[in-house]
N, C-alpha and C positions, 0 to 999 in steps of 0.2 A: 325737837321731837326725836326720840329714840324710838326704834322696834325694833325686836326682839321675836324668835321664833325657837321657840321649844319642841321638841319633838321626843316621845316617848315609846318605849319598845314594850308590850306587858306579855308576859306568858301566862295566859291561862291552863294551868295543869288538869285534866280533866273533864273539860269542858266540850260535848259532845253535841251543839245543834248550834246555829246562830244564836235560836230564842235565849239561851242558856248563856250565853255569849253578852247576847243583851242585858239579861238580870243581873250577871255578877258584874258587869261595867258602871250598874246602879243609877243609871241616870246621868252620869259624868256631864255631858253637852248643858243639860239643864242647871245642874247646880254652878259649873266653872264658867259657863258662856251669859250667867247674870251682871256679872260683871262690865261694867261697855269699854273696859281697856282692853278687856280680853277677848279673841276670837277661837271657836272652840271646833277641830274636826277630827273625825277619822279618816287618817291620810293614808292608812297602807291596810295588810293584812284583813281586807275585810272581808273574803272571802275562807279564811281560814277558821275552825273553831276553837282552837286550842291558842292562836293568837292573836295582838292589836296594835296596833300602832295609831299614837295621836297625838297631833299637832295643835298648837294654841300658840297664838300671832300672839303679841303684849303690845300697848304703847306706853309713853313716860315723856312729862316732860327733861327728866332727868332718867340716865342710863342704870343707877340705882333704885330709881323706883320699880323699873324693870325688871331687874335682878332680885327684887324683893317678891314681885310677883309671883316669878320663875320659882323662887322656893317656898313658896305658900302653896303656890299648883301641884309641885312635888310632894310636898309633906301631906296635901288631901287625897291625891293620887294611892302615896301609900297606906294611909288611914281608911278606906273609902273600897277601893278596889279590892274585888275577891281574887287574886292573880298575884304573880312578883312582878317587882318591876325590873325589865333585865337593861336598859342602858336607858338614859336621858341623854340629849346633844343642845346645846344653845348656841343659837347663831343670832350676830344683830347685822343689822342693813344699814 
């Protein structure tokens, strides 16, 4: 068993209230945390409105399946998300 911990930086440009904060995040926890390899949170910035930070646990029976994850979450992230995304970090345990 592999895991896997993704952690994600976003800058929301403009973004003036949490509520606002919340709408252009789009539901993130709901769509990527359907998943049950995946664990889905906001891990930093959440008191800021113009940033976010979030973290998504993966498991795998294979360290590959993992990595495959890791870029399907990334590639939704930037499709999905009203924000850049300013750094991604992978760590496995």
């Amino acid at each position: 068993m592999h895991i896997g911990i993704l952690t994600c930086q976003i800058s929301l440009p403009g973004c003036s209230s949490l509520k606002e904060k919340r709408q252009r995040m789009g539901g993130l926890h709901e769509r990527l945390g359907r998943n049950p390899a995946i664990a889905v949170c906001e891990s930093g910035e959440r008191d800021r409105h113009d940033a976010s930070e979030w973290s998504f646990v993966v498991t795998g029976l294979l360290r590959k399946d993992v990595e495959s994850l890791f870029s399907d979450i990334e590639l939704k992230l930037e499709r999905s998300v009203d924000g850049r995304i300013l750094a991604n970090s992978r760590e496995f345990l």
